[in-house]
Structures are given as structure tokens and as C-alpha cells.
N, C-alpha and C positions, 0 to 999 in steps of 0.2 A: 413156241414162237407164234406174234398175232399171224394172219390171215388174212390179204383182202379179196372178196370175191370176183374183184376183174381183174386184168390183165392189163396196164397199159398198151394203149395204139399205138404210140410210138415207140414200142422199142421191143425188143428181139430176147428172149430165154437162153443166157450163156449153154444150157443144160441140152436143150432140144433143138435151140437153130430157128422156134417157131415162134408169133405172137398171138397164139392160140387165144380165145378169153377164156382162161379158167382161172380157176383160184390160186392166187400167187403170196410168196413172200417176199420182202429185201433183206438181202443179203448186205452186210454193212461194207462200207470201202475202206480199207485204210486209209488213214490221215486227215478225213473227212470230219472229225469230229468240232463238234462248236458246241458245250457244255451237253446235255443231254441229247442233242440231235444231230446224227449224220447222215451222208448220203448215203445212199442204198440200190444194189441194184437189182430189179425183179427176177425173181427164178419159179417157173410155175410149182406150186407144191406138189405137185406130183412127182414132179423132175428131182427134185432136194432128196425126196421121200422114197426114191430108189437106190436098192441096193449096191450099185456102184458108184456112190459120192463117198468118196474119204476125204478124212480129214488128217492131213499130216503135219504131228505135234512137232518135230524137230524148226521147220518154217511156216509154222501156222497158217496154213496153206489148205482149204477146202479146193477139191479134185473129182473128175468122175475120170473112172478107168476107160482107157481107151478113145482117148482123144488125141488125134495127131498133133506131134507138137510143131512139127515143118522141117523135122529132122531126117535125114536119110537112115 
């Protein structure tokens, strides 16, 4: 997956909560697509690159364990 070395200023790492500048990826969105380009949202690579991001194949759904969902 490419890499870029900053971080955008405006916006927030679903993974960590932070807009740290480190080296980050995008993460693509569904539905977003317009022939080879879609949107994407940053996740610092470190954040991706830790051991609690799953990805579950049944709803192709990438996840990190242990995120409140708002449920009791």
C-alpha cells in the first residue's frame, strides 16, 4: 500500500482519534469510485499496521478490536 509522509491538518485518524503528522495511508470508501480514483480516508500507518485491525471477510468490513460501538 503507497504511503504519504504527512498527515493531513484537517482531519482526524478513525484508528487513534489523533491528527498527529506522521506517515499515513487512504483507506478507500465505498461507493466512491470514478474509474481508477476514489475517495479515501487517512489512517496513520502505524495505526493500520497494528495488531488489532481486522478485516472481516463476511462484510468486508476493516475493524480495530475494541472500539465502543454506543451499545450498552
Amino acid at each position: 500500500m503507497r504511503t504519504v509522509k504527512h498527515f493531513p491538518k484537517d482531519e482526524i485518524c478513525p484508528m487513534c482519534g489523533t491528527n498527529e503528522d506522521k506517515e499515513c495511508v487512504a483507506i478507500p470508501i465505498d461507493g466512491t469510485s470514478r474509474g481508477n480514483i476514489c475517495d479515501g480516508i487517512p489512517v496513520h500507518a502505524e495505526c493500520a499496521r497494528k495488531g488489532d485491525l481486522r478485516f472481516n471477510r463476511e462484510v468486508n468490513v476493516f475493524y480495530k478490536v475494541g472500539i465502543p460501538t454506543g451499545g450498552q
